[in-house]
C-alpha positions as CSV (number, residue, x, y, z in Angstrom):
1,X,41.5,-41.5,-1.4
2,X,40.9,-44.2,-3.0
3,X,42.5,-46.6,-0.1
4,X,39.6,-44.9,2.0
5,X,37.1,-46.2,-0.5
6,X,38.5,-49.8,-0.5
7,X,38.1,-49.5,3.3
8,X,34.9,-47.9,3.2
9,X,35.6,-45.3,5.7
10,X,34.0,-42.6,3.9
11,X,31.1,-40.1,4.2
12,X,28.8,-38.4,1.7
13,X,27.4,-34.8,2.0
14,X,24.4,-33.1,-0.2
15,X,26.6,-30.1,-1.1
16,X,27.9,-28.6,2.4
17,X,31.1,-29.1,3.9
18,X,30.5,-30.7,7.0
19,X,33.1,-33.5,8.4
20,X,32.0,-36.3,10.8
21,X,34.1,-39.3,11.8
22,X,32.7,-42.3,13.5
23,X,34.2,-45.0,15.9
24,X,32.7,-48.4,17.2
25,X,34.2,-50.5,19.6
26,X,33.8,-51.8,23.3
27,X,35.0,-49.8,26.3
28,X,35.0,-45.8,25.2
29,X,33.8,-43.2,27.4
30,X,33.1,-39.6,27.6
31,X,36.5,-38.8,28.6
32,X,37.5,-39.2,25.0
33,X,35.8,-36.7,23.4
34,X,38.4,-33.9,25.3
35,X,41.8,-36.0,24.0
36,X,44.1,-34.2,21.4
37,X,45.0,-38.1,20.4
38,X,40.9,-39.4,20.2
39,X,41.3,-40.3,16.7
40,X,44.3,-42.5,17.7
41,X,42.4,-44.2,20.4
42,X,39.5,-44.6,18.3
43,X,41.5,-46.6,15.7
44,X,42.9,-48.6,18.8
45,X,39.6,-49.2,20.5
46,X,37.2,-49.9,17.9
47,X,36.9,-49.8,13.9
48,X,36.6,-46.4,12.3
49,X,32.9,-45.8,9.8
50,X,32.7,-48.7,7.0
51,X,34.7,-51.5,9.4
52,X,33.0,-54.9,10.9
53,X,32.4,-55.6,14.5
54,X,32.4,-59.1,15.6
55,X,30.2,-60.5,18.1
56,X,32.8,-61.8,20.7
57,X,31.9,-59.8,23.7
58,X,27.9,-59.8,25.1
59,X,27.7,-56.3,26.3
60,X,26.9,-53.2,23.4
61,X,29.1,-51.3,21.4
62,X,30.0,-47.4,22.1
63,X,29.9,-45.3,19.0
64,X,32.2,-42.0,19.3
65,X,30.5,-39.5,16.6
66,X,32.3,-36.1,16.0
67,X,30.4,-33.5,13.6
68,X,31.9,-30.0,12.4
69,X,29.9,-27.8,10.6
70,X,31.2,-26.1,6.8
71,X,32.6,-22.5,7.6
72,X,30.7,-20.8,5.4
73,X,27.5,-22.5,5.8
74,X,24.8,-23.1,8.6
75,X,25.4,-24.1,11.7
76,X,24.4,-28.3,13.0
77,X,21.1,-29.0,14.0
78,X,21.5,-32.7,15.6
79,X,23.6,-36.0,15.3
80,X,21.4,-38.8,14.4
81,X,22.4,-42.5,14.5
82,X,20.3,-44.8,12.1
83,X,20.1,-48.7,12.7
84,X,19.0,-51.3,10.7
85,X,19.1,-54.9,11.9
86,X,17.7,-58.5,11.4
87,X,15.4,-60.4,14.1
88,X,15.4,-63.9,14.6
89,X,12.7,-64.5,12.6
90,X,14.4,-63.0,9.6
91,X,12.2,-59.5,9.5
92,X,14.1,-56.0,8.7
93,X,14.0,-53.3,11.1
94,X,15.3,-49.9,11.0
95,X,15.0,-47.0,13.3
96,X,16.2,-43.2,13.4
97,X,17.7,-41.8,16.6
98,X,19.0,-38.5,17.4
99,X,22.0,-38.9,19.7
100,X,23.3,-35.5,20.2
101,X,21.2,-32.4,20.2
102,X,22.2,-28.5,19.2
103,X,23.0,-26.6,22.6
104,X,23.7,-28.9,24.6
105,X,20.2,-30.0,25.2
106,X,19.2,-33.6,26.3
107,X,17.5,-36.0,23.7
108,X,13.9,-36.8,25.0
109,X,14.1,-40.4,26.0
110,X,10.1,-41.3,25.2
111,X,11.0,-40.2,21.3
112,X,14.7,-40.4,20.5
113,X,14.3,-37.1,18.8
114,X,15.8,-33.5,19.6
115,X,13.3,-30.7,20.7
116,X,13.3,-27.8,17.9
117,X,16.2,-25.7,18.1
118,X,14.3,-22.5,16.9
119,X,16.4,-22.5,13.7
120,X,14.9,-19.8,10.8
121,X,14.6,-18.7,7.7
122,X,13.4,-15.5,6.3
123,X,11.9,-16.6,3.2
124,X,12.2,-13.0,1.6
125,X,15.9,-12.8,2.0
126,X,17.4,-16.4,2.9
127,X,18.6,-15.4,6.1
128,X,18.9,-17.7,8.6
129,X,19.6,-17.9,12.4
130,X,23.4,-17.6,12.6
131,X,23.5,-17.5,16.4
132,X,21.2,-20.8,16.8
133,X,22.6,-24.1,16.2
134,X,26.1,-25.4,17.3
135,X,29.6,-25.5,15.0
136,X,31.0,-29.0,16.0
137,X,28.6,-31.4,17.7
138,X,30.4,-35.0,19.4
139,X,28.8,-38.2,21.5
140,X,29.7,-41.4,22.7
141,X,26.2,-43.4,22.1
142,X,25.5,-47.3,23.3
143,X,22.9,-48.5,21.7
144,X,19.9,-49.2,24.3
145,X,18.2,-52.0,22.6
146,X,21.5,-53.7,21.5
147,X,20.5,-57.6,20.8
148,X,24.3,-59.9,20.8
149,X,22.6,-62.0,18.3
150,X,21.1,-59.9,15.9
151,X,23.1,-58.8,12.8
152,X,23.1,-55.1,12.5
153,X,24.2,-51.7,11.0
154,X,24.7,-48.1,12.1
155,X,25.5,-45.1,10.6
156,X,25.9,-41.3,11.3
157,X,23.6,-38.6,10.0
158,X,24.3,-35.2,10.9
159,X,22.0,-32.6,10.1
160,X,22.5,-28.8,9.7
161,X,20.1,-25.9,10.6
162,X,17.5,-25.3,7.7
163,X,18.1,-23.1,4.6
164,X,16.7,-21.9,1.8
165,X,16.5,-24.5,-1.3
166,X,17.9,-23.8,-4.4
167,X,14.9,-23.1,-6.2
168,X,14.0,-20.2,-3.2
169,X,16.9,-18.4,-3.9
170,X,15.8,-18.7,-7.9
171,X,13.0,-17.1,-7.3
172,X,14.2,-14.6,-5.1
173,X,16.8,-13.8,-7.6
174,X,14.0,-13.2,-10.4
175,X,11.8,-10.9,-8.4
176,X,9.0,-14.0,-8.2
177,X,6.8,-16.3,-5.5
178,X,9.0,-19.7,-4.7
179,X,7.1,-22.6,-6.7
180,X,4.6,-24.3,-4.7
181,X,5.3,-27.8,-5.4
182,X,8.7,-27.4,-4.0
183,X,9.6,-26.9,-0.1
184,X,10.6,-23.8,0.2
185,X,13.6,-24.7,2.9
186,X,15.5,-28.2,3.5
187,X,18.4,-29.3,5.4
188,X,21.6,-30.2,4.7
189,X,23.5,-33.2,5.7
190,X,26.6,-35.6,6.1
191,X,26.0,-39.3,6.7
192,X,29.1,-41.8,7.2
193,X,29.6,-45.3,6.1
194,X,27.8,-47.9,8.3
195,X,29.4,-50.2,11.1
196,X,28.1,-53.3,10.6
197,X,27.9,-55.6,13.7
198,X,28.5,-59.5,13.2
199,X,27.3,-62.0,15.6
């Protein structure tokens, strides 16, 4: 554990168990994502979540992003890459993207964002939709916008269907109305180390 720490290839969660491992390098492709041995490769190809990529090749870097949802909790929602950067004139950018979308569906290319997966929850019981959402959720991304001389980080977020918050299930449990400064629902997450890229 705590040699994964000194490497940095590590992930945080709010509370559920979800897993996600990230990859960077140059040269993956879809065909990955089916190999018993991916991890291996990924080591091989790339750095794993937390390394450094240098700038010594022009063209962008593939990110391989695997997701698997706790057993006993609700099932993924999306994959979302976030990206942070520095221009040339020194300004901080950072943008959200979803890269891989519950059931299979495509990402809308004019928003980066995953259309709502119908995901519920009956606020009188907690119940949610167990047969919407997906258990493991994987991509190989390249970044569209990729600049070779602008330092830059990603990271994985991966996001699980809604569910009730804490304070719901309080007040179901006492017989009362949720409070209504609180949402009422939220989503639970993973979200790995960052890659850094180095021109």
């Amino acid at each position: 554990i705590y040699a994964a720490l000194r490497r940095r290839e590590t992930y945080a969660t709010t509370g559920t168990r979800i897993t996600v491992r990230v990859f960077a390098g140059w040269g993956y492709d879809e065909d990955l994502l089916d190999d018993d041995d991916w991890v291996a490769q990924g080591y091989a190809g790339g750095v794993p979540m937390g390394g450094v990529l240098r700038g010594d090749q022009s063209e962008a870097p593939t990110f391989v992003i695997r997701a698997a949802k706790d057993p006993v909790a609700a099932n993924l929602d999306r994959v979302q890459v976030i990206k942070g950067w520095i221009d040339a004139t020194g300004e901080t950018h950072e943008e959200v993207i979803d890269v891989a979308c519950a059931g299979g569906v495509a990402v809308d290319p004019a928003t980066n964002r995953c259309p709502d997966n119908g995901a519920r929850v009956d606020l009188s019981d907690c119940s949610i939709s167990a047969s919407t959402g997906d258990t493991q959720l994987r991509t190989v991304w390249t970044d569209p916008d990729f600049d070779a001389g602008e330092r830059a980080f990603y990271y994985a977020r991966v996001l699980e269907n809604p569910t009730c918050r804490w304070s719901t299930w309080d007040a179901i449990r006492a017989a009362t109305e949720p409070r209504s400064d609180l949402a009422a629902t939220l989503q639970e997450r993973a979200w790995s180390s960052p890659i850094q890229y180095v021109p």
